[in-house]
N, C-alpha and C positions, 0 to 999 in steps of 0.2 A: 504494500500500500504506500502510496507517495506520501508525500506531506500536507501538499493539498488535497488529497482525498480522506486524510485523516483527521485537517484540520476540522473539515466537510460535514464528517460521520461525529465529532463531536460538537460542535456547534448543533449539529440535528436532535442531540440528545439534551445539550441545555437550551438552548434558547438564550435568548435577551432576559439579561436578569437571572440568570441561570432558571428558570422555568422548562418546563418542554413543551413544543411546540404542538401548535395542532395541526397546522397546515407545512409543508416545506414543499418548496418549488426550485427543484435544481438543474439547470443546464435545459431550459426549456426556450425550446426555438419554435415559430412557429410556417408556416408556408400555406402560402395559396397559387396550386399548381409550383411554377419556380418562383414566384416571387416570395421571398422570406419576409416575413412581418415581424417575430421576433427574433433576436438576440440572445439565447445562452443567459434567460434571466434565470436568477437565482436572488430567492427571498423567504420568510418564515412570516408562518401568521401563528400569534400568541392567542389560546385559547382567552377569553372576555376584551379582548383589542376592537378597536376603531383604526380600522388600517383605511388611508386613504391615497388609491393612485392618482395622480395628477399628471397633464400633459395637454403639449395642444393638439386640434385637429392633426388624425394621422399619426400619432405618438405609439399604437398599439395598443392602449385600453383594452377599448372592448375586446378586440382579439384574445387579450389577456385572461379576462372573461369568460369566453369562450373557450377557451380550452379549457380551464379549468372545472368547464362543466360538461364537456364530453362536447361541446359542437364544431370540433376542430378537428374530428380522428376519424373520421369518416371517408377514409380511403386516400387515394393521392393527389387530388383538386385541392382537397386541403385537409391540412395532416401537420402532427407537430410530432417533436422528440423532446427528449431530458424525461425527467421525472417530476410527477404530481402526487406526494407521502401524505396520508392523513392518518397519523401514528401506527403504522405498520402498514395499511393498507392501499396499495397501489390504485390510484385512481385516474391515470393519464390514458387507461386502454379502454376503462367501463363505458358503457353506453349512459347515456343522459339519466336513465329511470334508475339506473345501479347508485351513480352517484347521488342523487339525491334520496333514494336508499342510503347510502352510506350517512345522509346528513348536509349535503351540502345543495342549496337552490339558488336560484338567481331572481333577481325582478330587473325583466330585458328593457335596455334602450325601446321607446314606443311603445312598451307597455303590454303586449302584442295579447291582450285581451280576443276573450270568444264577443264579439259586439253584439252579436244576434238573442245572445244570452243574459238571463235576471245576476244582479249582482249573487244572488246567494248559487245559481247554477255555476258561476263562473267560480266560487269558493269551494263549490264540492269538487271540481276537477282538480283542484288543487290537491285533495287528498284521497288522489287517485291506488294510490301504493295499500299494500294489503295491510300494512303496518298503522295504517291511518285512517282506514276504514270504518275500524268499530268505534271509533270517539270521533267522527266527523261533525255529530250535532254540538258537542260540548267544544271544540275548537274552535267552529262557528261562531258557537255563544262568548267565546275568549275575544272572535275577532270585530263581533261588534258592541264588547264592553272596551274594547280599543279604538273601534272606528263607528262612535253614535249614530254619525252622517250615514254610513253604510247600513246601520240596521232601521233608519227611518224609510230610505231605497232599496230595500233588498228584492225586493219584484221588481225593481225599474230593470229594466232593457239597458246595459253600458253604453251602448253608444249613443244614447241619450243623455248622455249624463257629462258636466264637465272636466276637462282634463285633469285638474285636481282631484277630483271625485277616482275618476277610472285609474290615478294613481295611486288612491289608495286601498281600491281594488287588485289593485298588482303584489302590492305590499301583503295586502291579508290574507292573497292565493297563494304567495310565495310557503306563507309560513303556515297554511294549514300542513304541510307536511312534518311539523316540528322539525324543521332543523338547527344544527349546532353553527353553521355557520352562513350564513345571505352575503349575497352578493349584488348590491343596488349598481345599476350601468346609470348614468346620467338622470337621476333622480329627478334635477333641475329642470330639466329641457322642456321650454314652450311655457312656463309656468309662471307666474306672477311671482314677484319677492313675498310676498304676504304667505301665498300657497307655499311655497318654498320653505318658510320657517316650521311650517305648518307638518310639513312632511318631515323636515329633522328633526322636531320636535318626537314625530313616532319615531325615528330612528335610532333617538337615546334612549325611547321608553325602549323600543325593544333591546339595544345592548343591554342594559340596567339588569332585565330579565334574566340574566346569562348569555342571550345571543351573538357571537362572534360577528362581526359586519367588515365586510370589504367594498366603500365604497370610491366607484370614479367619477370623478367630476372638473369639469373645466371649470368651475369658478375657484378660483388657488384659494383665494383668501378665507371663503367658505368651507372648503376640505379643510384648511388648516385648522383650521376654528373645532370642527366636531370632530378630529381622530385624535388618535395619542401616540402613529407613529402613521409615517407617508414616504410612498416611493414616489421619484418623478422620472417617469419617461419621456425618450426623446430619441423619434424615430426607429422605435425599435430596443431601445437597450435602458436599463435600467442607470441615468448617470448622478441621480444624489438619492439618500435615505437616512432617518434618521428621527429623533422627537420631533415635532412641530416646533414644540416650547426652545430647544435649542437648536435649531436652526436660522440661518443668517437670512435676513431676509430678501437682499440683494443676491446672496447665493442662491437660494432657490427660484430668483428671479432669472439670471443666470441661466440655472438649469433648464430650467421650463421652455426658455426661448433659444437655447443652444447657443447662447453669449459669454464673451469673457466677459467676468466680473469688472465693471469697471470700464467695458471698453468704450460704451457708447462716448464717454467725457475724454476719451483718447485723444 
């Protein structure tokens, strides 16, 4: 074993903070057809963490995303490699329904709601998994003592309903499955600053819970604000990470924009 691979295999075991991790993502590149999206990233997510990606348009987020939840291994159009660890259990080859069996769901960029469907049909689908089946009603009843507005509309049709509203239809599908860790893509997008609080607001209630959350978002200053540790990519590769609280803020300005520090006043 090298030294970087050993460094690798102990890092995997403590964690930040000597903790163990829940998540570990080592040496994961991604590809659609030959174009490579990511970069050989490698990072850990800490079981009760507020991990936030940050980057601009094109940075690989969602990609990021996407593989991590099985929609990236579907042959060679597009297809990643490294490894996806969630404490023993290899999750970079499982299909979409395994991983979130294992614990792990996403709420996608757009929402991508059934629209034809009553808020409460579009929450059962969410606890489609056989594991989730016998307590669908009592989840339900969790997810509209979380989301009022939802149990006032629960016959409404979603796509009747506003964009706030259907997001937080996404959030409460997400989690009828009880999972340990969500993945929110672009929580933000198309949304009023008001609705916008309105959604972080649910998103600390749910870490608060226990729930691990990894979310991406273009608004820097707002990711910074709700994690307690944030990568930032750029074009593919992971190039700053770290606390929020100690990070520079010029550097991760920096970062974000593929800048030297500094240089604009060159």
């Amino acid at each position: 074993m090298s030294i970087s691979e050993h460094k690798r295999g102990f890092f995997a075991e403590q964690g930040r903070g000597g903790k163990r991790p829940l998540l570990t993502v080592s040496d994961l590149s991604a590809y659609y057809g030959e174009l490579r999206a990511l970069f050989d990233i490698d990072f850990e997510v800490m079981p009760g963490e507020v991990l936030a990606i940050i980057g601009a348009n094109g940075a690989g987020k969602s990609t990021l995303l996407k593989s991590m939840v099985g929609m990236m291994n579907r042959g060679k159009t597009a297809h990643i490699t490294g490894t996806i660890d969630m404490r023993g259990r290899r999750l970079e080859r499982l299909t979409t329904e395994k991983i979130v069996n294992a614990g792990v769901t996403m709420v996608p960029e757009g929402r991508r709601l059934f629209p034809r469907l009553t808020v409460e049909e579009n929450l059962i689908t969410g606890a489609h998994l056989a594991r989730c089946r016998n307590n669908s009603e009592e989840k339900i009843s969790e997810m509209y003592d979380m989301f009022p507005r939802l149990a006032e509309r629960h016959n409404q049709v979603v796509n009747q309903m506003s964009g706030g509203e259907q997001q937080m239809v996404a959030i409460a599908r997400a989690l009828m499955s009880d999972p340990q860790v969500v993945l929110f893509d672009e929580l933000s997008l198309g949304l009023a600053p008001a609705i916008v609080d309105d959604i972080y607001e649910k998103v600390n209630q749910i870490n608060e819970s226990g729930v691990t959350c990894i979310v991406i978002e273009q608004d820097m200053k707002r990711a910074l604000r709700v994690s307690n540790h944030v990568l930032v990519l750029l074009e593919g590769a992971v190039v700053l990470e770290g606390d929020p609280k100690e990070l520079d803020g010029e550097q991760v300005m920096a970062a974000y924009f593929g800048s030297d520090i500094g240089g604009a006043s060159a």
